[in-house]
C-alpha positions in Angstrom: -7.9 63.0 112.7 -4.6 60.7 112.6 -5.4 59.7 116.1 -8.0 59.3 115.5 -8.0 56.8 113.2 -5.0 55.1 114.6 -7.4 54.4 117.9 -10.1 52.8 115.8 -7.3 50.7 114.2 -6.2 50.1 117.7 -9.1 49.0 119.0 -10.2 47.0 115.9 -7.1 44.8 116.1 -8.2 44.1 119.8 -11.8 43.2 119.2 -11.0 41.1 116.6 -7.6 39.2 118.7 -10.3 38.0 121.5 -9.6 34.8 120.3 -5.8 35.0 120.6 -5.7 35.0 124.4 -6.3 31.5 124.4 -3.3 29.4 125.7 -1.5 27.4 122.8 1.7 25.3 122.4 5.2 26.6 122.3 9.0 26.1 122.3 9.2 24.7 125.7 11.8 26.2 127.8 15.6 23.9 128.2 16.2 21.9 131.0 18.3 23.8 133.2 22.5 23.1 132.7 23.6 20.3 134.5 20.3 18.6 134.6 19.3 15.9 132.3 15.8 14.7 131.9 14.6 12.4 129.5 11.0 13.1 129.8 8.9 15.0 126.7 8.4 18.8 127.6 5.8 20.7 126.4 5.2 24.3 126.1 2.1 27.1 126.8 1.7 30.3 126.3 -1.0 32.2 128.6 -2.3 35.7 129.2 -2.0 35.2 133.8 -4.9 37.7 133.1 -6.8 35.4 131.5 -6.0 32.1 131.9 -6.0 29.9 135.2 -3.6 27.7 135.9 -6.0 24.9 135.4 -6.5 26.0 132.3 -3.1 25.9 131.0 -2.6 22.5 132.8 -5.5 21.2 130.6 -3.6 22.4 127.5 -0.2 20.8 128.2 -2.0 17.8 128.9 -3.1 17.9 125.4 0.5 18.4 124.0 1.4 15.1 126.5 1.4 11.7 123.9 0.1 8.6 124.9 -0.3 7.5 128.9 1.2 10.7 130.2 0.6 13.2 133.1 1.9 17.3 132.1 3.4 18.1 135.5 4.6 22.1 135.7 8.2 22.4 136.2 8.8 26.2 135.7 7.0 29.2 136.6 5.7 32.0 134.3 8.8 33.3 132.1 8.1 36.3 129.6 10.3 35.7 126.3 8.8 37.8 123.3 10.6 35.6 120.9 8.5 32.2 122.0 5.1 34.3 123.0 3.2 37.2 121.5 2.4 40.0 123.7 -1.5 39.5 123.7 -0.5 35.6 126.0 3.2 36.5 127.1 3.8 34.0 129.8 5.3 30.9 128.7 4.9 27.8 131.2 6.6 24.8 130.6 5.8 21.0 131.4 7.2 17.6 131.7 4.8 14.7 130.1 5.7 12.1 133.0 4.0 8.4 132.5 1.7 7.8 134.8 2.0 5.1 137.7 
């Protein structure tokens, strides 16, 4: 009966978290040592299940101030401590000015 009712728990907490595999802002990752970049960077964290790359464009893009452009400038990185497990990828973006 204990598994039983730890599954419906289970399975509860996932019906109900739908809504937390949307991407959202994060901690962006640093620039790497040696490299110094004045630009804004802006953080999102995405389920790669889930979410397409357009997708998590559009939300760094929101994160970007004023006449900006998000432009990608890692891959997917996979740091429990900035993103929960549900959206564990964290991408992160530069807000460049556009030309």
């Amino acid at each position: 009966m204990t598994a039983l009712r730890l599954l419906v728990v289970l399975a509860g907490g996932f019906a109900c978290g739908c809504s937390a595999l949307t991407p959202f802002a994060t901690m962006p990752a640093n620039a790497p040592k040696g490299v110094v970049d004045p630009r804004p960077r802006v953080a999102i964290c995405v389920n790669p299940l889930k979410t397409s790359p357009e997708q998590a464009q559009q939300a760094a893009q929101a994160q970007c101030l004023g006449n900006t452009v998000a432009e990608q400038v890692t891959g997917n990185d996979y740091w429990l401590d900035v993103c929960p497990l549900a959206v564990p990828a964290r991408i992160t973006f530069v807000c460049t000015p556009k030309k």
